[in-house]
Residue frames relative to the residue before (quaternion, step in Angstrom):
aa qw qx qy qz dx dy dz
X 1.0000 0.0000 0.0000 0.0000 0.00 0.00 0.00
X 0.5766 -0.6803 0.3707 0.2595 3.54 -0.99 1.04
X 0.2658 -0.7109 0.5052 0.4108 3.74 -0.28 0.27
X 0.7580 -0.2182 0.2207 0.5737 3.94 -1.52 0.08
X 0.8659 0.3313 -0.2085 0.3115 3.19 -0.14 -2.10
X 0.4695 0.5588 -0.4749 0.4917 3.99 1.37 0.10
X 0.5784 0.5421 -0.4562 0.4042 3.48 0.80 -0.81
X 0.6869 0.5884 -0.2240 0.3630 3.23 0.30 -1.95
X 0.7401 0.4093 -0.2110 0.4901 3.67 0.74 -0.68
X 0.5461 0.5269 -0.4400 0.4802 3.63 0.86 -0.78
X 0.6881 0.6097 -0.2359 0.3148 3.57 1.14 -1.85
X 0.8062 0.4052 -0.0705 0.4253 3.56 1.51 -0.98
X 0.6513 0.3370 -0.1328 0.6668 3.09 1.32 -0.64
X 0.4093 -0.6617 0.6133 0.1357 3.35 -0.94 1.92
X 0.8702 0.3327 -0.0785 0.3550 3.78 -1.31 0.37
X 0.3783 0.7464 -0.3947 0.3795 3.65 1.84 -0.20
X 0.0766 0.7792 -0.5396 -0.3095 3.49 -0.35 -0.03
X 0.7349 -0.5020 0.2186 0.4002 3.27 -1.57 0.81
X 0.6838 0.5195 -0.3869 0.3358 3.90 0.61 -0.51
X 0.4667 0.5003 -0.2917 0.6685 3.87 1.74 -1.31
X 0.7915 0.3151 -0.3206 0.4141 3.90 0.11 0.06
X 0.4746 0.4326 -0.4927 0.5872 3.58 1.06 0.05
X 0.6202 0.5998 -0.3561 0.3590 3.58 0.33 -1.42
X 0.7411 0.4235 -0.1830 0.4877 3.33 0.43 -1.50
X 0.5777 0.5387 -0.3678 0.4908 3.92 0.54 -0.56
X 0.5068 0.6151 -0.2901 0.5297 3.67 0.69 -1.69
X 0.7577 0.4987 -0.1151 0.4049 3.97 0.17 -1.25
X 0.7341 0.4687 -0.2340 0.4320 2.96 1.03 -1.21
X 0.6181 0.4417 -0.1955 0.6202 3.69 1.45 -1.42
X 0.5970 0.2069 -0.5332 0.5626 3.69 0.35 0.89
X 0.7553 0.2414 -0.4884 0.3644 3.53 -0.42 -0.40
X 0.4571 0.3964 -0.6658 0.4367 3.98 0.63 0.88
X 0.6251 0.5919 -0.4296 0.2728 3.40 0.28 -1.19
X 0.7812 0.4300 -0.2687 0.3642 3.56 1.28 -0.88
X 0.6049 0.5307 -0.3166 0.5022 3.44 1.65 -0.68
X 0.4793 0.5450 -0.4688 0.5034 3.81 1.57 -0.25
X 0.4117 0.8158 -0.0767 0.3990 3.34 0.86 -0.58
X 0.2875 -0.8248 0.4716 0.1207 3.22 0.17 -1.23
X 0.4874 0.5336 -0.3830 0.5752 3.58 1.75 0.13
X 0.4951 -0.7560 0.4233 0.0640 3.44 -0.71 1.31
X 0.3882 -0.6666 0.4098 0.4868 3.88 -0.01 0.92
X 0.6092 0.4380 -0.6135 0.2461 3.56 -0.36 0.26
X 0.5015 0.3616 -0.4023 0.6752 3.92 1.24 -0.49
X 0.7013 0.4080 -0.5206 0.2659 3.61 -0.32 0.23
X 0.5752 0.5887 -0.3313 0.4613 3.41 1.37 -1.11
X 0.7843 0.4590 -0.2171 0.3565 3.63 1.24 -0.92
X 0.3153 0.6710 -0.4764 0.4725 3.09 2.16 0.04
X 0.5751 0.7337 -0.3212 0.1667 3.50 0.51 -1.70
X 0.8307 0.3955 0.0436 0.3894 2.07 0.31 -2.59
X 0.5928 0.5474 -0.3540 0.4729 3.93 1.65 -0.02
X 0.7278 0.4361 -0.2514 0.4658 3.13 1.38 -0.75
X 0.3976 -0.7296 0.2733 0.4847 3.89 2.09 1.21
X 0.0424 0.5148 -0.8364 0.1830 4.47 0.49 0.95
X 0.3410 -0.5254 0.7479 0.2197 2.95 -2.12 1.01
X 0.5495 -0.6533 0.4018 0.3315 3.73 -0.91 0.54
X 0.6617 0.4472 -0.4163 0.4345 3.50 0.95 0.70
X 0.4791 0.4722 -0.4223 0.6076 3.24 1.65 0.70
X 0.4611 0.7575 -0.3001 0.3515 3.07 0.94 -0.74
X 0.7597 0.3164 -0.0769 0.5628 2.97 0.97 -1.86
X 0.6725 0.3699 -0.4627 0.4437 3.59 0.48 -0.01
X 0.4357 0.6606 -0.4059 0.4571 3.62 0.86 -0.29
X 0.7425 0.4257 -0.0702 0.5124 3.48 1.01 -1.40
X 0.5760 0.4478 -0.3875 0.5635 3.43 0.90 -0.15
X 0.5982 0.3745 -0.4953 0.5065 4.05 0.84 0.02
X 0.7110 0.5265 -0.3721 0.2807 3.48 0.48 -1.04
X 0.9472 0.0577 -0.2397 0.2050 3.34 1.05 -0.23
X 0.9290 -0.2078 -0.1305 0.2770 2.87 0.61 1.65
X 0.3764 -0.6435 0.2330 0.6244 3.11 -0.26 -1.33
X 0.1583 -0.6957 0.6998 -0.0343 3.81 0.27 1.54
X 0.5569 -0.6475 0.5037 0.1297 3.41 -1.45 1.05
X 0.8455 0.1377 -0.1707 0.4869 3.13 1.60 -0.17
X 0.0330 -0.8899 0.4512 0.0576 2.94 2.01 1.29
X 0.6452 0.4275 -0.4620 0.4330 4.13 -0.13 -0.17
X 0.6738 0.4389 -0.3056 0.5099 3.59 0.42 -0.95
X 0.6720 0.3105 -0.3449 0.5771 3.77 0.33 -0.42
X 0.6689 0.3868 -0.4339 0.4633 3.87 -0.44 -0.61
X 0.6228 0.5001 -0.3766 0.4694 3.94 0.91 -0.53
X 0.7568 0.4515 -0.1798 0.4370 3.53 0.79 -0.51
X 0.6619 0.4865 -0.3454 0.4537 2.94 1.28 -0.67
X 0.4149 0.7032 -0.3195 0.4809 3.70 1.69 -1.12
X 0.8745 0.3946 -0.1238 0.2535 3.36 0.13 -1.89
X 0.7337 0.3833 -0.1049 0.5512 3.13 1.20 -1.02
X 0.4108 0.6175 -0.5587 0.3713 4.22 1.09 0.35
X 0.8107 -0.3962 0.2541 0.3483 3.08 -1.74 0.58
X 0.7342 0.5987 -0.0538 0.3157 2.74 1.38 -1.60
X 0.7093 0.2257 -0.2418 0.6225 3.67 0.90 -0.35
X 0.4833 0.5943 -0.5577 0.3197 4.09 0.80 0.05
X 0.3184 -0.6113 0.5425 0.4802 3.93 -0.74 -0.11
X 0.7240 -0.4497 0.3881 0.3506 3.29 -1.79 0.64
X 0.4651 -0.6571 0.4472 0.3898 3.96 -0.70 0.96
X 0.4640 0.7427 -0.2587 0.4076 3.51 1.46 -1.49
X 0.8830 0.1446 -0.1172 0.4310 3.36 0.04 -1.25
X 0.5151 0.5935 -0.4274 0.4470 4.11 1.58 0.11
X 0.3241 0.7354 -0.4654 0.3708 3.69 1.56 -0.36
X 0.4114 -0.5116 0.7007 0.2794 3.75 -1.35 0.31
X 0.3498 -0.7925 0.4691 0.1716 3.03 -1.22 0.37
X 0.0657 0.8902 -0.3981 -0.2114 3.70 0.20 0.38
């Protein structure tokens, strides 16, 4: 049986299938559990991205976590894209000379 937030997603998202929506829910109620917490969505984005989320779950994952932002895609996309975690290392994008 689906939990709530599987429900909520099957209910919103056209084409979800019920297991990539348990999966994704499962994800979602830990990365509250961690921002209840106190761990700060950049250690969360890197939880994600350790635990191999593709960054387009990522971002829908993130589009529950925060809220209701008037542009809750356009922010959860940025936030996803631009965390510590999914940028490459400045260190190693350097040219080499």
């Amino acid at each position: 049986m689906p939990s709530p937030t599987a429900e909520e997603l099957l209910a919103s998202i056209g084409g979800l299938s019920p297991d990539l929506a348990q999966q994704a829910a499962d994800r979602i109620d830990e990365c509250r559990s961690l921002l209840a917490a106190g761990i700060d969505m950049d250690t969360v984005q890197q939880h994600l991205k350790d635990e191999g989320v593709p960054v387009v779950i990522a971002v829908l994952i993130t589009t529950r976590l925060i809220g209701d932002h008037p542009s809750k895609l356009k922010a959860a996309r940025e936030i996803v894209e631009c965390s510590p975690a999914r940028t490459p290392d400045s260190a190693l994008s350097r040219p080499r000379h």
